[in-house]
C-alpha positions in Angstrom: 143.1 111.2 139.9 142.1 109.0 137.0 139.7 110.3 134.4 138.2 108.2 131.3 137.7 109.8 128.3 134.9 108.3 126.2 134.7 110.5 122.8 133.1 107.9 121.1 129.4 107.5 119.9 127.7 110.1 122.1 124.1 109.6 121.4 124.6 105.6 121.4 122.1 105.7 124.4 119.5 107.7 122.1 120.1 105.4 118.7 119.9 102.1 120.7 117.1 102.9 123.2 113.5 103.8 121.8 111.9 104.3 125.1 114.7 106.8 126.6 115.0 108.3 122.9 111.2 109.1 123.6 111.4 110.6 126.8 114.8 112.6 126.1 112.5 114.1 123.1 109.4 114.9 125.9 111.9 116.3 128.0 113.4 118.7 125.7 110.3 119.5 123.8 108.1 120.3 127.3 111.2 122.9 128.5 111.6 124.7 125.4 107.5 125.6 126.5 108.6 126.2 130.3 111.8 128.6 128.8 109.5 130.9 127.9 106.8 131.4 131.5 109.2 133.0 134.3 109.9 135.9 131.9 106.2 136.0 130.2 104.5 135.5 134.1 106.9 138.8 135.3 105.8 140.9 132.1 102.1 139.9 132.2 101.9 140.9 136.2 103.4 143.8 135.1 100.8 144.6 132.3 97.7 143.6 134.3 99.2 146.4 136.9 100.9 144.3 139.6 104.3 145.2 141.3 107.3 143.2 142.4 105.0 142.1 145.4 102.6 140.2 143.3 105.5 138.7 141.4 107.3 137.7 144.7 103.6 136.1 145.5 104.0 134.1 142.7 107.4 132.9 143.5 106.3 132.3 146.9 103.4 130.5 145.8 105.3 128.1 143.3 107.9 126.9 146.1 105.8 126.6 148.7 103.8 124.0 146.4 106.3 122.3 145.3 107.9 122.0 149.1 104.7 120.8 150.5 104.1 118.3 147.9 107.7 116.7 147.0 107.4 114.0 149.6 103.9 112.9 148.5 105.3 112.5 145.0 108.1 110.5 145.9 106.1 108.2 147.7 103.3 108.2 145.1 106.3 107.4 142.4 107.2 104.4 143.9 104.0 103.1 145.2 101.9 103.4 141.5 103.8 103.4 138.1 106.4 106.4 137.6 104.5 106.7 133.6 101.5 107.5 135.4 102.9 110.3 137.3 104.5 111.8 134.6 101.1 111.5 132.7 99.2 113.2 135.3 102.1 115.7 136.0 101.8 116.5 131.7 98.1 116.5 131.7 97.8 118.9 134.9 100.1 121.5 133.3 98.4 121.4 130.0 95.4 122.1 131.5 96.8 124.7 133.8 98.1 126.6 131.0 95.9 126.1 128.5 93.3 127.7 131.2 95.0 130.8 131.3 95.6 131.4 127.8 92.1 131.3 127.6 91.9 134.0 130.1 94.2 136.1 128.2 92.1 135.3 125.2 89.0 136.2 126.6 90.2 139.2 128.3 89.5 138.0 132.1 92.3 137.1 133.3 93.4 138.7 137.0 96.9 138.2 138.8 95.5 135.7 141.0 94.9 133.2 137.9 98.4 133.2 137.8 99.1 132.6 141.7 96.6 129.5 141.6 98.5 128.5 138.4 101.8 128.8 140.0 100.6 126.4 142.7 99.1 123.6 140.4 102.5 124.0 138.3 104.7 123.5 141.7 102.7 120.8 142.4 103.0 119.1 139.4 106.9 119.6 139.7 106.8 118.1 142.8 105.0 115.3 141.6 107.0 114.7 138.4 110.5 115.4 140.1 111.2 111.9 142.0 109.1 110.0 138.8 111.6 111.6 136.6 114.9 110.9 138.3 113.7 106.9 139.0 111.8 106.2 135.7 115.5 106.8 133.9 116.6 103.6 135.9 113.8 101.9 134.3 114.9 102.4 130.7 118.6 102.1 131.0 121.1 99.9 131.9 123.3 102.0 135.1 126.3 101.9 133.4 124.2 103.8 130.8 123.0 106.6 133.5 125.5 108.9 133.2 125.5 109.7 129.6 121.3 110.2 129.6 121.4 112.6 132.4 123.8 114.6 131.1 121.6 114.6 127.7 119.0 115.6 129.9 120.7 118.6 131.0 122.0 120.0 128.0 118.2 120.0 126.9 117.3 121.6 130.0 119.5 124.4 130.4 119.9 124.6 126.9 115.7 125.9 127.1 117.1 128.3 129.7 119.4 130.6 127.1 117.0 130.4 124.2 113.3 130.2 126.4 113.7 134.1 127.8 115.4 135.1 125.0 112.6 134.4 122.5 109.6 134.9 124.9 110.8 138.5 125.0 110.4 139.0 121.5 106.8 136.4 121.7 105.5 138.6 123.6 105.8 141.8 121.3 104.4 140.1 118.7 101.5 137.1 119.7 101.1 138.4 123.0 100.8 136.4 126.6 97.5 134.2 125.2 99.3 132.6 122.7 102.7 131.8 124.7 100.8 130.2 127.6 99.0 128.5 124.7 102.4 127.2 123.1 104.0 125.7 126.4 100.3 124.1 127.1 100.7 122.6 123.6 104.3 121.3 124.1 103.0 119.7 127.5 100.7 117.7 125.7 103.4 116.4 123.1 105.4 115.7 126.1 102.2 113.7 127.3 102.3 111.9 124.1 105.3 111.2 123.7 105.5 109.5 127.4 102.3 107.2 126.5 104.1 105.9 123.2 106.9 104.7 125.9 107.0 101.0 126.9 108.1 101.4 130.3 108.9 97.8 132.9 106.7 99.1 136.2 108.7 98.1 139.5 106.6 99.6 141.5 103.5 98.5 142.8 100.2 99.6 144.6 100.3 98.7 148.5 98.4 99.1 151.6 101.2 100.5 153.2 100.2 104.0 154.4 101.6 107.0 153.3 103.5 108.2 156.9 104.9 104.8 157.3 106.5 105.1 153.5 108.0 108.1 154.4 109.5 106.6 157.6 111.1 104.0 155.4 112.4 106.8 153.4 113.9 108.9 155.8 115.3 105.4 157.0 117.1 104.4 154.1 117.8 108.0 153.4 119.9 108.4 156.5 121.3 104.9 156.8 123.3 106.1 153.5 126.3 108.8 155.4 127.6 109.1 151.9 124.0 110.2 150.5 123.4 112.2 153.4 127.3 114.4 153.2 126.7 115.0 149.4 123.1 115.8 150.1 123.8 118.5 153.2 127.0 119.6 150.6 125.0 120.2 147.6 122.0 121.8 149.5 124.2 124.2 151.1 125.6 125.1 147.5 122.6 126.0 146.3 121.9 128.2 149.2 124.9 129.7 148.9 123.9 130.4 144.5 120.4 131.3 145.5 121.9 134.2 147.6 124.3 135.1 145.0 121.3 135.3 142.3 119.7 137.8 144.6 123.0 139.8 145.7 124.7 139.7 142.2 122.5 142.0 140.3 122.7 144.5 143.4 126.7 144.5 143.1 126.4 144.9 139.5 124.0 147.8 139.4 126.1 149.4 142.7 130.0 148.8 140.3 128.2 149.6 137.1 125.0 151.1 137.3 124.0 148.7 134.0 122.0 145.6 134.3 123.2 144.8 130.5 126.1 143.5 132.2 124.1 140.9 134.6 122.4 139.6 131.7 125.8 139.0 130.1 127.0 137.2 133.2 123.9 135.1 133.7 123.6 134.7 129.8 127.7 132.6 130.5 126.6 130.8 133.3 124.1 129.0 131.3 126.4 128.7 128.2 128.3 126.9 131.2 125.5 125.0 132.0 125.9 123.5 128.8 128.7 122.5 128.6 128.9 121.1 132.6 126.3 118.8 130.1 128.9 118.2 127.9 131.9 117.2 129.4 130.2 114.4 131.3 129.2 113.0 128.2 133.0 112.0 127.8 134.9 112.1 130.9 134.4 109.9 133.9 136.7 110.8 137.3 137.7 107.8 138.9 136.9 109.6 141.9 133.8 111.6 140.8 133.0 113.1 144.3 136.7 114.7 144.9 136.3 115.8 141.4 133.8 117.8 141.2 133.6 119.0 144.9 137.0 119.8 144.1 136.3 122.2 141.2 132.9 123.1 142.4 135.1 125.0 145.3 137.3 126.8 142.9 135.1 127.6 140.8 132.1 129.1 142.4 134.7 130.4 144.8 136.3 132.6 142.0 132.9 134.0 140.8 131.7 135.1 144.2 134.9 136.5 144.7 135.5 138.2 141.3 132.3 140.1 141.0 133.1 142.2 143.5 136.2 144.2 142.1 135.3 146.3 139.5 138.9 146.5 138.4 138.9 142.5 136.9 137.0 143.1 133.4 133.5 141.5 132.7 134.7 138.6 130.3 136.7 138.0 133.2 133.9 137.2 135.6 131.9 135.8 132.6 134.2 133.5 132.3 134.2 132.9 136.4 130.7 132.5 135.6 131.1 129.4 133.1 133.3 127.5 134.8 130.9 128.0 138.0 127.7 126.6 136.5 129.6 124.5 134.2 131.1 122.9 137.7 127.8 122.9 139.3 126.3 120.9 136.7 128.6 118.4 136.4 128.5 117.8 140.2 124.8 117.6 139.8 125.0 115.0 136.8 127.2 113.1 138.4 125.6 113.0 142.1 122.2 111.4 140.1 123.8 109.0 138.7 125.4 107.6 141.6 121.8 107.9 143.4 120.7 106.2 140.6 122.8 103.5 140.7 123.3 102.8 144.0 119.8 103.4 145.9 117.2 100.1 145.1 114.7 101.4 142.5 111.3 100.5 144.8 113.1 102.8 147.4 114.6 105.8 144.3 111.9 107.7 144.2 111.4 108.3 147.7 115.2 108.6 149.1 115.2 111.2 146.2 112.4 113.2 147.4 114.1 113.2 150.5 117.0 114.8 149.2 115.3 117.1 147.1 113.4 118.2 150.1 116.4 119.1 151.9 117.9 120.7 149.2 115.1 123.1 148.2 115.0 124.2 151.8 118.4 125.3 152.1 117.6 127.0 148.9 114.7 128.8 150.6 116.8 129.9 153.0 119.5 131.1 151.2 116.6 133.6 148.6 115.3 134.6 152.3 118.5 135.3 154.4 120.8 136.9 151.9 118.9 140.0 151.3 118.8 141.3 155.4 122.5 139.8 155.6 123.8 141.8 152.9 122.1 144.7 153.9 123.5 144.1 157.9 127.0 143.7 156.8 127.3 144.7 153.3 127.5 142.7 150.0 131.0 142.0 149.1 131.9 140.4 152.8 128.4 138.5 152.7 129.5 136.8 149.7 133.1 136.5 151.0 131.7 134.5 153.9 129.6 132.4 151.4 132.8 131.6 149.7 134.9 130.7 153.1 131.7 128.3 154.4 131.5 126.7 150.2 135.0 126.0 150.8 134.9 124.5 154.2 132.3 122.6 153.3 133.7 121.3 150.1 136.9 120.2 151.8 134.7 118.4 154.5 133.5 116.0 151.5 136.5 115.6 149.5 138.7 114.1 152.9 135.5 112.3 154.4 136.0 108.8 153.8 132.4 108.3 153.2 132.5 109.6 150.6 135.6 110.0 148.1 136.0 106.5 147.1 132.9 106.2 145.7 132.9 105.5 142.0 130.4 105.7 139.2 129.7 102.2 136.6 130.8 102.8 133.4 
C-alpha cells in the first residue's frame, strides 16, 4: 500500500484562496457558537424543571427535522445558488437563537421554545448540509479537496473539546440568555462572512419539479456501486457508534460506578478527532478506501472491545478511543473528497443528500435499537456483536472490487 506524505505548506489552500479562506473562517467561527448549545439546551431543561423526557423530546425533535428535510435541501442546493442556502441556513439560526435568548432575558421562556427551536435548527442543518459539502467544489480546484476538508474538520471537532467545556463554566457565570445570545451572534458573522465570498453559481433555477429531481438523484446515486458500498459501510458504522454512545456510559458506570471516567474517554475520542484532521492533511493512501476501512475495523473494533474488561486500564481504552475517532474521521474526510471529486457538481448536492439520508437513518436506528438489545442480551455481548458485523462489513469493502481501487487526485 502506497502512502504520500505531503509535510509541506499546510495552509497553502487558506493563503492562496480568499473565498475558501472565508468560509473556513465562517465555519469555525459559527461551531465554536454551536460547541456550546447541546450542553447549555440539557442544563436549561433541567433548570426550567424538565426531565430526561423533555430532553429526549428535543433530541427527537432535532433529527426528525433534519431527516424530513435533507432531501429538500439537496435538491434546493443544486437547483438555486449553494451561497444562498447557506445565507438563509445562517440567517434562520440567528434568528432562532437570538429568539430564545430573548426569552431567557425576559424571563418567558418554556421548554417548548426550545423544542420549536430544535426543529428550525435541524432544519436549517438539513438545508445547509448538501450546500456545504458542494459549495467546497466551487472554490477549489479537486486536487485541492482533501486538504480543505480536513481543515474543516479540525475546526469542527476541535469546537467539540472546547464548546462543552467552556459552556459549563458560561453558564455559572452569564447565564443561558447570554450563551444563546453568543452562538446567535457568531451565526451572523458566519452570515457575513459567507456574503463577502465570491462564489461561481453552477446551479441554476429550473422548472423541473421537486419529485422528479429526487428521482434523478436516487438515479445517479445508485448507478454509482462504489458510492452506494461506502455509503451502506459508513452508515452502518455510525449505527454501530451511536449505540456505543448510548451503551458506553452504562458499562462505565456498571465497571466503575464514576462517570469522570466517560468524560475522560469521550474527552480522547475528540482529541482523536483531531488529529484524524490532521493526518490527512499530509498523507494520501494510494488506496484510500482499503486504508481506512482497514483501520476503521481495528480500531473501532479494539474500543468496543476494550471497554468492557475492567482489568485493561483507562489510558488504555483512552487510547482505543483516539485511534477510533481518529480512524473515523479520516475515513469520513477521505470518503467527501472522493464524492467530491467524482460526482458532477449540478448532481453533488443531491447524490449527497441521498447519502446523508441513508446514513442518518441507520444512525436512528442504532440510538433506538441498542438500548432494548442491551438490556435483552446484556451489554458486553451486544457490543461484541457490533464488533463481529463492523468487521464483516469492513472486509466486505476492502475485497469488493468496486471499490478498492479507487484513488483520490492529488
Amino acid at each position: 500500500m502506497t502512502i504520500k506524505f505531503k509535510f509541506k505548506n499546510k495552509l497553502k489552500v487558506l493563503q492562496e484562496n480568499r473565498n475558501f479562506a472565508l468560509y473556513w473562517f465562517s465555519i469555525t467561527i459559527s461551531s465554536i457558537g454551536d460547541g456550546f448549545i447541546p450542553v447549555t439546551t440539557v442544563f436549561a431543561v433541567m433548570a426550567l424543571g424538565g426531565t430526561g423526557v423533555e430532553i429526549s423530546i428535543i433530541l427527537t425533535a432535532l433529527w426528525a427535522s433534519r431527516v424530513l428535510f435533507i432531501l429538500i435541501g439537496g435538491v434546493w442546493a443544486d437547483k438555486v445558488s449553494r451561497k444562498l442556502v447557506l445565507l438563509l441556513a445562517d440567517l434562520t439560526n440567528a434568528l432562532n437563537h437570538l429568539f430564545i435568548a430573548l426569552a431567557f432575558f425576559s424571563n418567558i421562556i418554556e421548554i417548548y421554545y426550545l423544542i420549536i427551536s430544535a426543529i428550525l435548527y435541524g432544519a436549517a442543518g438539513a438545508f445547509s448540509s448538501p450546500a456545504s459539502l458542494s459549495i467546497i467544489s466551487n472554490l477549489l480546484k479537486k486536487e485541492e479537496l482533501q486538504r480543505a476538508n480536513s481543515l474543516l474538520s479540525i475546526s469542527k471537532n476541535s469546537s467539540l473539546i472546547f464548546g462543552p467545556a467552556f459552556a459549563s463554566i458560561l453558564i455559572q457565570f452569564i447565564g443561558y440568555g447570554l450563551i444563546y445570545l453568543i452562538d446567535s451572534v457568531t451565526f451572523l458573522i458566519s452570515f457575513i462572512l459567507i456574503m463577502l465570498m465570491n462564489v461561481k453559481n453552477t446551479s441554476s433555477i429550473n422548472e423541473t419539479s421537486f419529485i422528479r429531481n429526487i428521482k434523478t438523484g436516487f438515479k445517479e446515486f445508485f448507478e454509482r456501486k462504489w458510492l452506494v458500498i461506502s455509503t451502506v459501510a459508513f452508515s452502518i458504522g455510525n449505527m454501530i457508534i451511536a449505540a456505543y454512545n448510548v451503551i458506553g456510559p452504562l458499562v462505565i458506570n456498571e465497571l466503575y460506578a464514576d462517570p469522570y471516567k466517560w468524560g475522560l474517554i469521550v474527552a480522547a475520542g475528540t482529541a482523536g478527532a483531531i488529529a484524524g484532521g490532521f493526518f490527512t492533511q499530509i498523507i494520501t493512501p494510494k488506496k484510500p478506501y482499503v486504508f481506512s476501512f482497514s483501520v476503521m475495523g481495528v480500531c473501532v473494533s479494539l474500543l468496543l472491545i476494550g471497554i468492557t474488561f475492567n482489568f485493561i486500564p483507562i489510558l488504555v481504552v483512552m487510547l482505543f478511543s483516539v485511534l477510533s475517532s481518529g480512524s473515523i474521521a479520516l475515513s469520513s474526510i477521505y470518503q467527501d473528497t472522493i464524492v467530491q471529486q467524482r460526482i458532477p457538481d449540478n448532481l453533488l448536492s443531491k447524490v449527497d443528500a441521498i447519502g446523508t439520508l441513508i446514513s442518518w437513518g441507520f444512525l436512528s436506528i442504532g440510538l433506538m435499537l441498542s438500548g432494548p438489545v442491551s438490556e435483552l442480551i446484556g451489554y458486553s455481548t451486544t457490543l461484541y456483536m457490533f464488533s463481529g458485523l463492523l468487521i464483516i462489513v469492513n472486509l466486505i469493502v476492502i475485497f469488493n472490487d468496486k471499490i478498492r481501487d479507487i484513488k483520490i487526485l492529488r
